[in-house]
C-alpha positions as CSV (number, residue, x, y, z in Angstrom):
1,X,56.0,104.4,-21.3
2,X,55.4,106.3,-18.3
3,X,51.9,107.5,-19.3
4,X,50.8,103.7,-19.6
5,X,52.7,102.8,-15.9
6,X,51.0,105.8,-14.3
7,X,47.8,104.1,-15.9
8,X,48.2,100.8,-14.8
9,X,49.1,102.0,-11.1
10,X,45.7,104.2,-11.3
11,X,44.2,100.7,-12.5
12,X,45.7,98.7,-9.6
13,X,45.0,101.3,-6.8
14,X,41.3,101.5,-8.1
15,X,41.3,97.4,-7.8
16,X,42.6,97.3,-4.4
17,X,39.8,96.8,-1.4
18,X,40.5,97.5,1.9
19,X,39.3,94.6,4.4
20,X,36.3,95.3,6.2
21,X,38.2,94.1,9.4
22,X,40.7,96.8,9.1
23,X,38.0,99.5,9.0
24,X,36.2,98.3,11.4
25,X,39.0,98.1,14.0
26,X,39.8,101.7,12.8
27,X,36.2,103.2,13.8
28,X,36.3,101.3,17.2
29,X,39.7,102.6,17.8
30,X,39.1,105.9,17.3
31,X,35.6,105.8,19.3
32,X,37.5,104.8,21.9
33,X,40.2,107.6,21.9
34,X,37.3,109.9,21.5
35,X,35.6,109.0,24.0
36,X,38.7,109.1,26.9
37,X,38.5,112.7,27.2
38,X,41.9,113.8,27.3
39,X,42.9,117.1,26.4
40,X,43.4,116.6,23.2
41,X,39.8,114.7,22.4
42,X,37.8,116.3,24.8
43,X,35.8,119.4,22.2
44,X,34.9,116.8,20.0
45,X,34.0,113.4,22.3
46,X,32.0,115.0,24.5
47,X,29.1,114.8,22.2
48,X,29.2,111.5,22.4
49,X,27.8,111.9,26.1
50,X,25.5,114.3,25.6
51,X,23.9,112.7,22.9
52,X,24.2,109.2,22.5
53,X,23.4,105.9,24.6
54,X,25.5,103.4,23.2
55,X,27.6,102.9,20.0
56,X,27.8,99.0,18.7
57,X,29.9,98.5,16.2
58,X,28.9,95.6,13.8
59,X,31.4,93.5,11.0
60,X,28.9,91.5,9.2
61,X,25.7,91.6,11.9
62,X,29.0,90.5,14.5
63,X,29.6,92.8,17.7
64,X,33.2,94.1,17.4
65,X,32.7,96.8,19.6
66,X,30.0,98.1,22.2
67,X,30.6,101.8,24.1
68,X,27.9,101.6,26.9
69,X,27.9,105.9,26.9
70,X,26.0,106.1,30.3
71,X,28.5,103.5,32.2
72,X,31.9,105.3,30.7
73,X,30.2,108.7,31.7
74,X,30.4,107.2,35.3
75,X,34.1,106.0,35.0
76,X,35.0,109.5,33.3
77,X,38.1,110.6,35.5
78,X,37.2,113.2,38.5
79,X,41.0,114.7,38.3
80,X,42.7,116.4,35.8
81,X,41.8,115.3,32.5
82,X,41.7,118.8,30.2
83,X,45.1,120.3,29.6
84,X,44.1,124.1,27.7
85,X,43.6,126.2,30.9
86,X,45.3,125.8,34.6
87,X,45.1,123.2,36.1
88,X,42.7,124.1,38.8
89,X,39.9,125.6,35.8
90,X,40.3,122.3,34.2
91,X,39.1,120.1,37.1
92,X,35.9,123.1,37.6
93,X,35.2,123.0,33.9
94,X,35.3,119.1,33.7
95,X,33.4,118.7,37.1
96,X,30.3,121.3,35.4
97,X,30.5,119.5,31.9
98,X,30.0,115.9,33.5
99,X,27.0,117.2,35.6
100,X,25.1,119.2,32.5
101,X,25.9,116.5,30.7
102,X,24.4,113.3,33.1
103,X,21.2,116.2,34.2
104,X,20.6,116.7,29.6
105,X,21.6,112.1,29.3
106,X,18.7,111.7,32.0
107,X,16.5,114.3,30.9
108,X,16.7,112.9,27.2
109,X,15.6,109.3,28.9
110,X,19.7,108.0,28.2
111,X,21.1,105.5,30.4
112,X,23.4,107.2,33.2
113,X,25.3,104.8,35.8
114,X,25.4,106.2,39.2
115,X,24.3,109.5,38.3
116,X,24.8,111.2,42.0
117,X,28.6,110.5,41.8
């Protein structure tokens, strides 16, 4: 008997759909938390910046989601935002990745949003 239940739960789990909805919040969620660049997130969203102009996230042809990369570059916090090194190496580390990164976003043509801040 429990050969033929673990069947029937293998049946139902490979019946069961996720909505499209739920994924789709997912990915924009975690866009978003990438692209905050907190300690935690900042290795891996800051490709986003350097390489991307905007992310739209689509359900069925419908905007869900739109991350204007060139405006949240500009909005990017000038304080403290790393947390692996002292504090005073993580405001000159940020500081020299936002400027490489706006000089490569306007050298590869991508939008930027008051670049000389």
């Amino acid at each position: 008997m429990v050969g033929e239940e673990q069947e029937d739960h293998k049946k139902s789990l490979c019946q069961t759909q996720m909505r499209p909805e739920w994924l789709c919040d997912w990915i924009a969620a975690n866009i978003q938390r990438l692209t905050e660049m907190d300690y935690t997130t900042m290795d891996y969203g800051g490709i986003f910046y350097e390489r991307i102009g905007e992310i739209v996230v689509l359900l069925d042809g419908e905007e869900k989601a739109v991350f204007n990369l060139g405006a949240m570059l500009s909005e990017l916090p000038k304080g403290d935002p790393w947390g692996f090194t002292i504090r005073e190496l993580r405001k000159e580390r940020f500081g020299k990745w936002k400027e490489r990164t706006i000089k490569e976003r306007l050298e590869a043509g991508l939008l930027v949003v008051n670049p000389t801040e």
